[in-house]
MARPASE-15348 format. One record per atom (N, C-alpha, C): residue in three letters; y, x, z; atom name. Coordinates in Angstrom, 2 decimals. Each point is the difference from the previous one (the first is absolute). Layout:
r type=ALA&c2=Y&c1=X&c3=Z&atom=CA
...
! end
This chain:
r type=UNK&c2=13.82&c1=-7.00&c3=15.79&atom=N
r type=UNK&c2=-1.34&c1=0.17&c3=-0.51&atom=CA
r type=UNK&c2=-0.70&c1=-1.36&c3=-0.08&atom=C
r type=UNK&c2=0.38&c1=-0.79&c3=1.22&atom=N
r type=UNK&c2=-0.60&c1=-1.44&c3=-0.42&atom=CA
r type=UNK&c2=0.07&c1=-1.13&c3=-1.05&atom=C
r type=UNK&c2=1.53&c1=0.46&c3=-0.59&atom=N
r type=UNK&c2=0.25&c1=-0.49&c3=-0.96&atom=CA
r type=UNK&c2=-0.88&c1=0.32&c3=-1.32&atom=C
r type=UNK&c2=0.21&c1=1.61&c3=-0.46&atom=N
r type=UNK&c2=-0.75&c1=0.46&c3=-1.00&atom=CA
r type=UNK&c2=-1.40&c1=-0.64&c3=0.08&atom=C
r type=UNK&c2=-0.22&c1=0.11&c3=1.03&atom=N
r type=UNK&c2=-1.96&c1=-0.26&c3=-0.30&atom=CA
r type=UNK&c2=0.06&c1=-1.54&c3=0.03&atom=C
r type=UNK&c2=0.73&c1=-1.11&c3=0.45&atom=N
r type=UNK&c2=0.08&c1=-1.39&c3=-0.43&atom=CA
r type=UNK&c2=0.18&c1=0.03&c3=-1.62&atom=C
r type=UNK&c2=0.85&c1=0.68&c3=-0.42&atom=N
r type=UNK&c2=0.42&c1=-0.12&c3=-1.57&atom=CA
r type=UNK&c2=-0.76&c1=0.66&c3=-0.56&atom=C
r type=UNK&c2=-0.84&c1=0.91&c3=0.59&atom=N
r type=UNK&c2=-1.00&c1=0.21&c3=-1.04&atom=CA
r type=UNK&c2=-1.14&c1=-0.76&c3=-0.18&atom=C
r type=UNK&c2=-0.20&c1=-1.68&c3=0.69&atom=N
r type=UNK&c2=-1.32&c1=-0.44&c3=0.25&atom=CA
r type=UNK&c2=-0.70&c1=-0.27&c3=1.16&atom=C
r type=UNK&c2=1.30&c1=0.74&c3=0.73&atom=N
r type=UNK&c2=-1.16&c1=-0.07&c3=1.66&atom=CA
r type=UNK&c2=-1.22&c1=0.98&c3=-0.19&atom=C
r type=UNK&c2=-0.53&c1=0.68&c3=1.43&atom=N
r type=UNK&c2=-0.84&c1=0.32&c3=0.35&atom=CA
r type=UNK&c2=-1.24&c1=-0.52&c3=-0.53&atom=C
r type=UNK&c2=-1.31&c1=1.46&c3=-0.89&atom=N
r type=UNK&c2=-1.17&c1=-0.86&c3=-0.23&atom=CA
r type=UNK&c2=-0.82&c1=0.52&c3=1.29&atom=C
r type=UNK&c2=-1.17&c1=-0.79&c3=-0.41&atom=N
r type=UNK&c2=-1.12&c1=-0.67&c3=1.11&atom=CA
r type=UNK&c2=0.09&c1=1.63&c3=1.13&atom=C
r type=UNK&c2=0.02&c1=1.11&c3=-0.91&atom=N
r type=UNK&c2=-0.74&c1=1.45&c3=0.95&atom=CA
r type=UNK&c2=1.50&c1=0.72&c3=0.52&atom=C
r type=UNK&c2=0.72&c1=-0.92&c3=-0.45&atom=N
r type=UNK&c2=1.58&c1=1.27&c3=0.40&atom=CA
r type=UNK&c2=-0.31&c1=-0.05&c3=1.73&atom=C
r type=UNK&c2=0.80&c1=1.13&c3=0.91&atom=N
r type=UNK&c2=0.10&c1=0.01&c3=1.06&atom=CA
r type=UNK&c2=1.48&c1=0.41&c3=0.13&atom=C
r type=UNK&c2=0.69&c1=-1.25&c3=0.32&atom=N
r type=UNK&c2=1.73&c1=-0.29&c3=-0.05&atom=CA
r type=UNK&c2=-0.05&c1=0.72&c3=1.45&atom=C
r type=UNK&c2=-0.69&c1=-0.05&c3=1.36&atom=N
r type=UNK&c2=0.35&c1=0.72&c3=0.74&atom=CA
r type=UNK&c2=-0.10&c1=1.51&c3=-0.24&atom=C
r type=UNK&c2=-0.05&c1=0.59&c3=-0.94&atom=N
r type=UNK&c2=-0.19&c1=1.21&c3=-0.19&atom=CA
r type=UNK&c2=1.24&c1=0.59&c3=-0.58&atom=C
r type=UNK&c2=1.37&c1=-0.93&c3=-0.47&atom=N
r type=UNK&c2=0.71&c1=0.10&c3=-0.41&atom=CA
r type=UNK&c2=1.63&c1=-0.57&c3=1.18&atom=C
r type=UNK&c2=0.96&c1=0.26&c3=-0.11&atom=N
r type=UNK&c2=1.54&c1=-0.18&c3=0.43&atom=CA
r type=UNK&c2=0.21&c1=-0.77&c3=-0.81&atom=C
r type=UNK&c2=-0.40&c1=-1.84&c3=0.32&atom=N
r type=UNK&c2=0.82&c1=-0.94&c3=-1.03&atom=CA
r type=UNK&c2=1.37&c1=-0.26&c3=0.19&atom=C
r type=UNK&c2=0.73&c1=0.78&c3=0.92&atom=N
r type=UNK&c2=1.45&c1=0.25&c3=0.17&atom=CA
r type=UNK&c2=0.73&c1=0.75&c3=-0.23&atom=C
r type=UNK&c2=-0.81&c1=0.91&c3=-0.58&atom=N
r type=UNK&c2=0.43&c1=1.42&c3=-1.03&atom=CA
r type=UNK&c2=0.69&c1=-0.30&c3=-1.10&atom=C
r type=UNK&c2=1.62&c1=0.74&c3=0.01&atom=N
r type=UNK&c2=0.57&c1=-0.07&c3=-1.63&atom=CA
r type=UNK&c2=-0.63&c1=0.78&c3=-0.87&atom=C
r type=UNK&c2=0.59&c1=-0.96&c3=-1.26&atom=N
r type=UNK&c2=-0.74&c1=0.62&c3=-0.95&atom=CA
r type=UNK&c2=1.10&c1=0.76&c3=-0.95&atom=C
r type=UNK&c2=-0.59&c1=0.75&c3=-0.89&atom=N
r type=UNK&c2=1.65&c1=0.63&c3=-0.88&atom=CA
r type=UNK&c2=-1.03&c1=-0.30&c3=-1.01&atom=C
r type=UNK&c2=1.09&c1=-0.63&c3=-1.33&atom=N
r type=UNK&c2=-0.36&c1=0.26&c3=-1.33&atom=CA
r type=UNK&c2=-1.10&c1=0.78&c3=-0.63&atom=C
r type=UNK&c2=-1.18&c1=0.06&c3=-0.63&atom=N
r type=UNK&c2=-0.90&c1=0.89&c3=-0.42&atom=CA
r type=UNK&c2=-1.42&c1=0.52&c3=0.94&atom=C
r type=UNK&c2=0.62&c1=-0.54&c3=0.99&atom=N
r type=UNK&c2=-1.13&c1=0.39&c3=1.27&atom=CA
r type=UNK&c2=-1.52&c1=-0.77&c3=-0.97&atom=C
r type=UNK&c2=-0.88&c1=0.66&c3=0.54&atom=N
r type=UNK&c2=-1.53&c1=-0.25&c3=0.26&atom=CA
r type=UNK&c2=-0.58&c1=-0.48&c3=1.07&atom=C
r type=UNK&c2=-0.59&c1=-1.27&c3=0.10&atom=N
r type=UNK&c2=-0.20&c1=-0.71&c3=1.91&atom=CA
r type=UNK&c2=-1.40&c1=0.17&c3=-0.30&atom=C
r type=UNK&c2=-1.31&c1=0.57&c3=-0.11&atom=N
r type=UNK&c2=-1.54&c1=-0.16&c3=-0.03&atom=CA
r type=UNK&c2=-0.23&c1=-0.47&c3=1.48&atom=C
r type=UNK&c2=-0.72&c1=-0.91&c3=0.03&atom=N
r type=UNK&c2=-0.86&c1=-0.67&c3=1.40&atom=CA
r type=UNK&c2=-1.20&c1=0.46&c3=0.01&atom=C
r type=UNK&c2=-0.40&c1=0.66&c3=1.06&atom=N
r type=UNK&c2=-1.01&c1=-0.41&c3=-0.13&atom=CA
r type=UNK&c2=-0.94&c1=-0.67&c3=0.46&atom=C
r type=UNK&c2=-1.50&c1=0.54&c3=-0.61&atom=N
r type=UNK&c2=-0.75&c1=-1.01&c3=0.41&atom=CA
r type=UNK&c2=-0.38&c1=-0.19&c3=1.43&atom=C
r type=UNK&c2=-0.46&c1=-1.30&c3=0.82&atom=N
r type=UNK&c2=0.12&c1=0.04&c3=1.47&atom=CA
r type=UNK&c2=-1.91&c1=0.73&c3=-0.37&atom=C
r type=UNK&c2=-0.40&c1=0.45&c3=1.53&atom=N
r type=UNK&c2=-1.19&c1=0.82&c3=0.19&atom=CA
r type=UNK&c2=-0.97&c1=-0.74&c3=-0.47&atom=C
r type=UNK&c2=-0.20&c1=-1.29&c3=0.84&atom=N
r type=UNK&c2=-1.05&c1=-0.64&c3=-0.52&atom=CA
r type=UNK&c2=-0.36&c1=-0.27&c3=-1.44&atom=C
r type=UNK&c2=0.95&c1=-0.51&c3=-0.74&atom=N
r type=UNK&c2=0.53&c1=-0.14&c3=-1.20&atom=CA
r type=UNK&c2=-0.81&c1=0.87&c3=-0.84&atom=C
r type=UNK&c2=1.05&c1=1.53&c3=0.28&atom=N
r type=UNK&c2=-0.90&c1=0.90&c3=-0.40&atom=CA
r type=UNK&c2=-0.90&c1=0.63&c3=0.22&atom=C
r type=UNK&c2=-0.94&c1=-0.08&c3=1.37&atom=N
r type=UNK&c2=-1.16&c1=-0.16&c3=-0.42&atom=CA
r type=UNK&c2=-0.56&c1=-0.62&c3=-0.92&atom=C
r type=UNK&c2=-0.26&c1=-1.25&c3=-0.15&atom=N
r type=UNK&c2=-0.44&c1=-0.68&c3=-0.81&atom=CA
r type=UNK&c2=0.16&c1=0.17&c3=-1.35&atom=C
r type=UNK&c2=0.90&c1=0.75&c3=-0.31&atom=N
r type=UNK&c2=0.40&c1=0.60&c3=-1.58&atom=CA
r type=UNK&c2=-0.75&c1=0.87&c3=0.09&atom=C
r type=UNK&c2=-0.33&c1=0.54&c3=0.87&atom=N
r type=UNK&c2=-0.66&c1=1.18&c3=-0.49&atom=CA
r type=UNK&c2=-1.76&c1=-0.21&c3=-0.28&atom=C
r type=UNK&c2=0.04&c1=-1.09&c3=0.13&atom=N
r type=UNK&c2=-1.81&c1=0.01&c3=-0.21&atom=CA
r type=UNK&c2=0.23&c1=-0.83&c3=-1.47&atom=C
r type=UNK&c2=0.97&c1=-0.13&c3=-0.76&atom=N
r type=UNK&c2=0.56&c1=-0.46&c3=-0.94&atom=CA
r type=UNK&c2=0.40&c1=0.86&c3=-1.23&atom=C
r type=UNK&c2=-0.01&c1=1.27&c3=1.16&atom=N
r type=UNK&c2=0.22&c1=1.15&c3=-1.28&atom=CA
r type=UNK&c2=1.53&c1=0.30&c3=-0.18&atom=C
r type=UNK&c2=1.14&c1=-0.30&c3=0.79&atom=N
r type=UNK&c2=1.05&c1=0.57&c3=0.12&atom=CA
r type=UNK&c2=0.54&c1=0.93&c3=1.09&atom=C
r type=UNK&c2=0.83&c1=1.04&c3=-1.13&atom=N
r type=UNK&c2=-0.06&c1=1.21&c3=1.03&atom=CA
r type=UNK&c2=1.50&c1=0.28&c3=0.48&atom=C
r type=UNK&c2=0.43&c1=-0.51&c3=1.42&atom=N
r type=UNK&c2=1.25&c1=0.46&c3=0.31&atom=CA
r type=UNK&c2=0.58&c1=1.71&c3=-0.31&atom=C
r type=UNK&c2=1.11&c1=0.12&c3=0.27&atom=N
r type=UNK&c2=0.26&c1=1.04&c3=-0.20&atom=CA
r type=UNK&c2=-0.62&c1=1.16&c3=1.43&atom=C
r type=UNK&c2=-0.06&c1=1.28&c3=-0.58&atom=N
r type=UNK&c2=-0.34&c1=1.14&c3=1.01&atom=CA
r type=UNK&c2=0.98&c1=-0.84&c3=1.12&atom=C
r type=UNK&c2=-0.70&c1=0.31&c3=1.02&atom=N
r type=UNK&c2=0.38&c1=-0.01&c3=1.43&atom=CA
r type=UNK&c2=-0.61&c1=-1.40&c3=0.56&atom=C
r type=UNK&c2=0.22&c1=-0.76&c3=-0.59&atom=N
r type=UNK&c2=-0.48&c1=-1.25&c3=0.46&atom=CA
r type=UNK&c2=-1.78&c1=-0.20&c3=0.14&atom=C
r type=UNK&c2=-0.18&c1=-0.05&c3=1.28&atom=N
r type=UNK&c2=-1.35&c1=0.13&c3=0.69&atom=CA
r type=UNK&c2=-0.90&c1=-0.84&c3=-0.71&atom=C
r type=UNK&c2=-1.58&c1=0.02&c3=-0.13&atom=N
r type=UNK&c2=-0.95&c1=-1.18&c3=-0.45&atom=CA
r type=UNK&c2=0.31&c1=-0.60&c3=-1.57&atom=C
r type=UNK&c2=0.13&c1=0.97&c3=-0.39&atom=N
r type=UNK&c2=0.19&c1=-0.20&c3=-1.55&atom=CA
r type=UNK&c2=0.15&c1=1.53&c3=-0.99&atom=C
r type=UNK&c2=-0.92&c1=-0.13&c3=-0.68&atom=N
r type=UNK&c2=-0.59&c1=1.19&c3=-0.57&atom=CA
r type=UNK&c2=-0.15&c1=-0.06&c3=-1.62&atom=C
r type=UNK&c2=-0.40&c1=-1.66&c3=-0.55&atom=N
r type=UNK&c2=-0.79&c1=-0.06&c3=-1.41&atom=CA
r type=UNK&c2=1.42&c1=-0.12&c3=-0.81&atom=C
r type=UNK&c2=0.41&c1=0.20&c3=-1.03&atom=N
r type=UNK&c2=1.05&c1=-0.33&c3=-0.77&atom=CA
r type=UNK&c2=-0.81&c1=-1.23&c3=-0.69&atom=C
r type=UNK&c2=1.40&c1=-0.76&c3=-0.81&atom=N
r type=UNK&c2=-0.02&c1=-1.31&c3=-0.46&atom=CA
r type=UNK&c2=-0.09&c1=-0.01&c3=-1.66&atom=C
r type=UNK&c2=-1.42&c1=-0.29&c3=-0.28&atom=N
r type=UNK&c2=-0.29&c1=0.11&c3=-1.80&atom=CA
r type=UNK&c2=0.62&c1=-0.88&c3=-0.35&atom=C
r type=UNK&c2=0.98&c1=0.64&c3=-1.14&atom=N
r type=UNK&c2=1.05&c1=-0.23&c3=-1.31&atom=CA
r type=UNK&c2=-1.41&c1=-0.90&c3=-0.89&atom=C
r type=UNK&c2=-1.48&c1=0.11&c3=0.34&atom=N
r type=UNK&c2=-0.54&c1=-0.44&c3=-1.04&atom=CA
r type=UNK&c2=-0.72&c1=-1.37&c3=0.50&atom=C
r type=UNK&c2=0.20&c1=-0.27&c3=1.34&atom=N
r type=UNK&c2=-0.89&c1=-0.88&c3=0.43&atom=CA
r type=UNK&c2=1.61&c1=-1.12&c3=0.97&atom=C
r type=UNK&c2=0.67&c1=0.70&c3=0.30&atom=N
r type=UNK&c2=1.15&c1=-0.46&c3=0.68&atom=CA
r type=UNK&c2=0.72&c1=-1.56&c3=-0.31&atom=C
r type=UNK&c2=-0.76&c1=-0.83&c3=0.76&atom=N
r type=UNK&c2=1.03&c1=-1.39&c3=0.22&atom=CA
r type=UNK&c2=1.21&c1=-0.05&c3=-0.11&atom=C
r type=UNK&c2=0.96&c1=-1.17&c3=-0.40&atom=N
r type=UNK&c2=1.59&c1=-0.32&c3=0.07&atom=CA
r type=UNK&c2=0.21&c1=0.27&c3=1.36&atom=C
r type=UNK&c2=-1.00&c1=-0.49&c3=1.05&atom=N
r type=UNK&c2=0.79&c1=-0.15&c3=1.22&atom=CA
r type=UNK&c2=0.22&c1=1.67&c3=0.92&atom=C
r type=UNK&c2=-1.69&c1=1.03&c3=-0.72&atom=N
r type=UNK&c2=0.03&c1=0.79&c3=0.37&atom=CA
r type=UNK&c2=1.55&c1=0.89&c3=-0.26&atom=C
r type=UNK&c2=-0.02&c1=-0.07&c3=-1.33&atom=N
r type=UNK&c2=1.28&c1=0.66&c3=-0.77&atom=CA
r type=UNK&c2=1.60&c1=-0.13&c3=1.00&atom=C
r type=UNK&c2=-0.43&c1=-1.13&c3=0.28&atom=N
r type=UNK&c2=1.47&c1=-0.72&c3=0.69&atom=CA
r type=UNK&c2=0.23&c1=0.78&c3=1.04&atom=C
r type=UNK&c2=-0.81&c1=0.67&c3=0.77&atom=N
r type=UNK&c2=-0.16&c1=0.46&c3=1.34&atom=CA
r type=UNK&c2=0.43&c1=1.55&c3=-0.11&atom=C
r type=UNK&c2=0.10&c1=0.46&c3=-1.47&atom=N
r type=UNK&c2=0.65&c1=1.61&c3=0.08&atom=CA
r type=UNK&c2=1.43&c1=-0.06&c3=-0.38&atom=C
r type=UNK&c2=0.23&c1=1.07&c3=1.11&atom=N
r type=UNK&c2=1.50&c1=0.18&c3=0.06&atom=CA
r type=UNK&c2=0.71&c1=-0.16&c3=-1.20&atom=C
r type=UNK&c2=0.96&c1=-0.89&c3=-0.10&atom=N
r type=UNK&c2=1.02&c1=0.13&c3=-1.02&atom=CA
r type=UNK&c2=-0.74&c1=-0.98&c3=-1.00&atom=C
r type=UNK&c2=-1.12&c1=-0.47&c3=0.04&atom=N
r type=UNK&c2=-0.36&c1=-0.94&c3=-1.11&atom=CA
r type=UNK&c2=-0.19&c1=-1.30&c3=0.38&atom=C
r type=UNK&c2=0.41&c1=-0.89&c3=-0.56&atom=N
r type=UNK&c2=0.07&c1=-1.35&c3=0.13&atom=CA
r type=UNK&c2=-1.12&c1=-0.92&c3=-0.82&atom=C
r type=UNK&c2=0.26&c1=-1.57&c3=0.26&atom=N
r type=UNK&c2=-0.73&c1=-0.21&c3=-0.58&atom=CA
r type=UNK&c2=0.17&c1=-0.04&c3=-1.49&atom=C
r type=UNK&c2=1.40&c1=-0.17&c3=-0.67&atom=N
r type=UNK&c2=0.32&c1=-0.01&c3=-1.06&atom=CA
r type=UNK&c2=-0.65&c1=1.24&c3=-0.89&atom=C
r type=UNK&c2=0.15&c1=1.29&c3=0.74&atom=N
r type=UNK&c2=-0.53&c1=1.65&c3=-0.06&atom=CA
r type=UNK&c2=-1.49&c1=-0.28&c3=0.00&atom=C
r type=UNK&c2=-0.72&c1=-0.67&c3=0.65&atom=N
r type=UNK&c2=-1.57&c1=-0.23&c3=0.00&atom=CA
r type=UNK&c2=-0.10&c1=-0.12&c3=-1.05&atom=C
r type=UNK&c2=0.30&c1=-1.32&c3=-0.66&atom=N
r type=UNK&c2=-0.27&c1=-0.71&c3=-0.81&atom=CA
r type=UNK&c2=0.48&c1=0.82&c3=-1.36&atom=C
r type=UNK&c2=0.75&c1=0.52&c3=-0.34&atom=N
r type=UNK&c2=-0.04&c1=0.84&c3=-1.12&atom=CA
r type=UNK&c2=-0.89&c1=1.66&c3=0.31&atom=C
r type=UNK&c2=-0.74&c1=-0.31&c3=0.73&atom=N
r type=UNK&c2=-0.97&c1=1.51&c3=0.23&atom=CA
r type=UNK&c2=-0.78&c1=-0.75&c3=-0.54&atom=C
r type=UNK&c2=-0.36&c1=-1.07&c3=0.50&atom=N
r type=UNK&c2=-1.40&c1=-0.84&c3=-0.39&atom=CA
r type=UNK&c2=0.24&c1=-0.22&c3=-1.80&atom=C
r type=UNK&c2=0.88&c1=-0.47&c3=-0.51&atom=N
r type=UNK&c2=0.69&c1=-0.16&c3=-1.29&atom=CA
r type=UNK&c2=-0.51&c1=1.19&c3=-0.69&atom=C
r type=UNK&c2=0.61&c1=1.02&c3=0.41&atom=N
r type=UNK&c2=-0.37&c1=1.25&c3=-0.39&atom=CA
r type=UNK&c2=-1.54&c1=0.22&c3=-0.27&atom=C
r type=UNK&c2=-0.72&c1=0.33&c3=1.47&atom=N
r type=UNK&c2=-1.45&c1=0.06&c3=-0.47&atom=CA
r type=UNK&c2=-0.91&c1=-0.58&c3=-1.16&atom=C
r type=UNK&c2=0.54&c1=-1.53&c3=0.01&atom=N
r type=UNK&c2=-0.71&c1=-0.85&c3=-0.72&atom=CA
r type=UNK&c2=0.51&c1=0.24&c3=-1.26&atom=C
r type=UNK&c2=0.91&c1=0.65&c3=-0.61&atom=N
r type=UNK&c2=0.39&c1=-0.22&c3=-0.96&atom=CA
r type=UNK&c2=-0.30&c1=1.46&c3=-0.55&atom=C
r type=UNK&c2=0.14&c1=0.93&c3=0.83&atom=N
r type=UNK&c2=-0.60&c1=1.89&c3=-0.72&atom=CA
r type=UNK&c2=-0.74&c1=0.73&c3=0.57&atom=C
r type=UNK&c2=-1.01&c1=-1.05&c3=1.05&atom=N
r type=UNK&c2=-1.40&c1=0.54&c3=0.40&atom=CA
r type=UNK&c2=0.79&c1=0.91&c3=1.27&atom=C
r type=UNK&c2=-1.68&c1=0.04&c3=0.93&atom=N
r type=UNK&c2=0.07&c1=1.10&c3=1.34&atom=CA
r type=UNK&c2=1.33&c1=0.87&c3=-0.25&atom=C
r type=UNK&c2=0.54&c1=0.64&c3=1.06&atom=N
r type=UNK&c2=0.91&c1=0.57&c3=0.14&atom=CA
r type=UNK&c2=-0.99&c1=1.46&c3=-0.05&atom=C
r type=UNK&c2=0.50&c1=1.08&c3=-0.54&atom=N
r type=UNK&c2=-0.88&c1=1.20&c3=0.11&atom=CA
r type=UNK&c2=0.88&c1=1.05&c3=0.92&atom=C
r type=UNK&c2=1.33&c1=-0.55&c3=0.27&atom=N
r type=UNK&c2=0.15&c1=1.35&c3=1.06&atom=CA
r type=UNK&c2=1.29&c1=-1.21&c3=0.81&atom=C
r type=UNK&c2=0.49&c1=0.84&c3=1.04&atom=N
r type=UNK&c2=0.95&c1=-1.21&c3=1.00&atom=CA
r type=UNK&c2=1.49&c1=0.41&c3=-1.31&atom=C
r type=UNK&c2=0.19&c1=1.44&c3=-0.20&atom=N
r type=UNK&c2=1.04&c1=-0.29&c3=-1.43&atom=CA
r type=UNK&c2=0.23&c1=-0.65&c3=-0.79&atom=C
r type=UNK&c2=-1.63&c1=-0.80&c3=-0.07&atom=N
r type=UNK&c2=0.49&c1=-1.30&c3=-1.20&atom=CA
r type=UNK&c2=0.46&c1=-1.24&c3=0.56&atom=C
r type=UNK&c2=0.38&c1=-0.05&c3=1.21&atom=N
r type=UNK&c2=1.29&c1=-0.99&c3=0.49&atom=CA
r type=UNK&c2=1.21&c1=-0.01&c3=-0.77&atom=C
r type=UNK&c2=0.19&c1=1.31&c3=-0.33&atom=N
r type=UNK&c2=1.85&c1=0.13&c3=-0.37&atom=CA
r type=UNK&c2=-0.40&c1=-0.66&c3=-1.14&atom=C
r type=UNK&c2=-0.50&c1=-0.98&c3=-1.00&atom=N
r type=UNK&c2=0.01&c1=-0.54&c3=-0.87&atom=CA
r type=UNK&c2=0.24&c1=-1.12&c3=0.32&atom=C
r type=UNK&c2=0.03&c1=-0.80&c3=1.41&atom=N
r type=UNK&c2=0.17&c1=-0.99&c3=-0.07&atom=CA
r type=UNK&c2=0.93&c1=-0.51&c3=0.19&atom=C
r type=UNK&c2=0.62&c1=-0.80&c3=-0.33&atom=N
r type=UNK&c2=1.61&c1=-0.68&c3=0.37&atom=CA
r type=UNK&c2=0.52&c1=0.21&c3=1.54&atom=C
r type=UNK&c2=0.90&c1=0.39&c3=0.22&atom=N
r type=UNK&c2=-0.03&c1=-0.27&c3=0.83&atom=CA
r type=UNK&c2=-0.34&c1=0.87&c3=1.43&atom=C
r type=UNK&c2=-0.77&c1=1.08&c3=-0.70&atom=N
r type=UNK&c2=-0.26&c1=0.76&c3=1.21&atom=CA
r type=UNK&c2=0.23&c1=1.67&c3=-0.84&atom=C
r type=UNK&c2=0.73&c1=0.62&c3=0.64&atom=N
r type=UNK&c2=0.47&c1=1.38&c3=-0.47&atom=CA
r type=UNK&c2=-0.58&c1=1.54&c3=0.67&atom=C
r type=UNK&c2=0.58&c1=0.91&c3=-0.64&atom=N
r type=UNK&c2=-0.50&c1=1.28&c3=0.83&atom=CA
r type=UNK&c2=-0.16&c1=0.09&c3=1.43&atom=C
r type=UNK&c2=1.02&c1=-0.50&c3=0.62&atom=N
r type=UNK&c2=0.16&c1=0.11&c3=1.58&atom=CA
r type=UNK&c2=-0.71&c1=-1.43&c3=0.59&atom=C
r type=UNK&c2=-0.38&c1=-0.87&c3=-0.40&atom=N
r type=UNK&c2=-1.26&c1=-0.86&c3=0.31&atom=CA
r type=UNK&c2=-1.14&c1=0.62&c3=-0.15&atom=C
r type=UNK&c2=-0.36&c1=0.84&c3=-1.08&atom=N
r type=UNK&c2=-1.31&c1=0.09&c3=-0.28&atom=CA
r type=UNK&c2=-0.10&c1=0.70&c3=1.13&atom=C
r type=UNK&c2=0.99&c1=1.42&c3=0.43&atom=N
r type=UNK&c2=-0.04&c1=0.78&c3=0.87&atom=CA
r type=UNK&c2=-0.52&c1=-0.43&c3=1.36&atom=C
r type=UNK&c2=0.83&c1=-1.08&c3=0.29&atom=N
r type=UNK&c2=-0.23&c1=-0.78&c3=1.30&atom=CA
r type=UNK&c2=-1.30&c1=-0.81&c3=0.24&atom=C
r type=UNK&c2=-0.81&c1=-0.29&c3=-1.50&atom=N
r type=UNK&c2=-0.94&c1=-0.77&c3=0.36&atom=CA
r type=UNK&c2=-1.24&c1=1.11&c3=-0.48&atom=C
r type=UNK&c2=0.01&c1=1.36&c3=-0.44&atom=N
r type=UNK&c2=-1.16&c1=1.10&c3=-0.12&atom=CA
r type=UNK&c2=-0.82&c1=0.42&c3=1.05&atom=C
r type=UNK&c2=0.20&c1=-0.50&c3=1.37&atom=N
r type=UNK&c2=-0.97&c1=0.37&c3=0.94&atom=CA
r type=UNK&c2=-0.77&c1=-1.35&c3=0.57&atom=C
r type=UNK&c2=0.95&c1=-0.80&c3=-0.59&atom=N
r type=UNK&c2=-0.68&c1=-1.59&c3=0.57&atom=CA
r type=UNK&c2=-0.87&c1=-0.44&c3=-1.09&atom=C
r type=UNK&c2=-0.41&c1=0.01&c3=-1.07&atom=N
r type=UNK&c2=-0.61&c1=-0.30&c3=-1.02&atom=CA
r type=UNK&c2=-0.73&c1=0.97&c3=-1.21&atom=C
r type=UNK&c2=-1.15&c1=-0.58&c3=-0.16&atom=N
r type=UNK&c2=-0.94&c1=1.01&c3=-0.78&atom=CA
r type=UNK&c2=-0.39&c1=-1.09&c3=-1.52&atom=C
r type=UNK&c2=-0.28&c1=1.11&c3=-1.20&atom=N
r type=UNK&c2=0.24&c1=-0.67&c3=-1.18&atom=CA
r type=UNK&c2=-1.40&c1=-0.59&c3=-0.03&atom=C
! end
C-alpha cells in the first residue's frame, strides 16, 4: 500500500495514512480511498465538504457550482487531473443542474457519479 500511494503522488495535505495498513498487499483493481485525518476534516467542513454518512462533524455537501480544484481533489476517486476537467466542464456548459450531469464529463462514469451523489450537491 505504501508503494501505491507514493506512485500516486504521495499523500495530500488532509490524508490520514495512519488510518490505513501501509503494509497491506494490494491486488490488481483494488480501490485505496484515505481518508481525511479529523482535524482536516473538520476544517472542510466549514468549507462546505461533506464526508460520507458515518463520518462524524460533517453534514453540508460540496457545491458542483461553487467548488474549488483543491476542494474537488479531496472526493473520493477524483483527482486533481478529475478536478480540473469538472471545472473545464462548468465553465464551458454552465452550473451543473443535477449531480447526473457529471457522467458528461471525461472521465468520470456511472459508478463515480454513484460514489460521489451523497457528497456533492448541483
Amino acid at each position: 500500500m505504501a508503494d501505491a500511494v507514493a506512485r500516486a503522488g504521495g499523500p495530500n495535505r488532509r490524508a490520514d495514512l495512519a488510518a490505513l495498513n501501509l503494509a497491506a498487499p494490494l491486488v490488481d483493481g483494488i480501490q485505496v480511498l484515505v481518508p481525511p485525518r479529523a482535524r482536516a476534516a473538520a476544517a472542510s467542513d466549514e468549507g462546505g465538504y461533506a464526508a460520507p454518512a458515518g463520518q462524524p462533524g460533517l453534514g453540508r455537501k460540496l457545491s458542483l457550482a461553487t467548488a474549488t480544484a483543491d476542494e474537488l481533489d479531496e472526493l473520493p476517486g477524483v483527482g486533481p487531473i478529475t478536478a480540473q476537467k469538472i471545472l473545464d466542464y462548468r465553465a464551458e456548459h454552465g452550473p451543473f443542474r443535477s449531480v447526473d450531469d457529471l457522467d458528461a464529463v471525461p472521465g468520470i462514469g456511472p459508478t463515480r457519479v454513484e460514489q460521489l451523489r451523497d457528497l456533492v450537491t448541483p
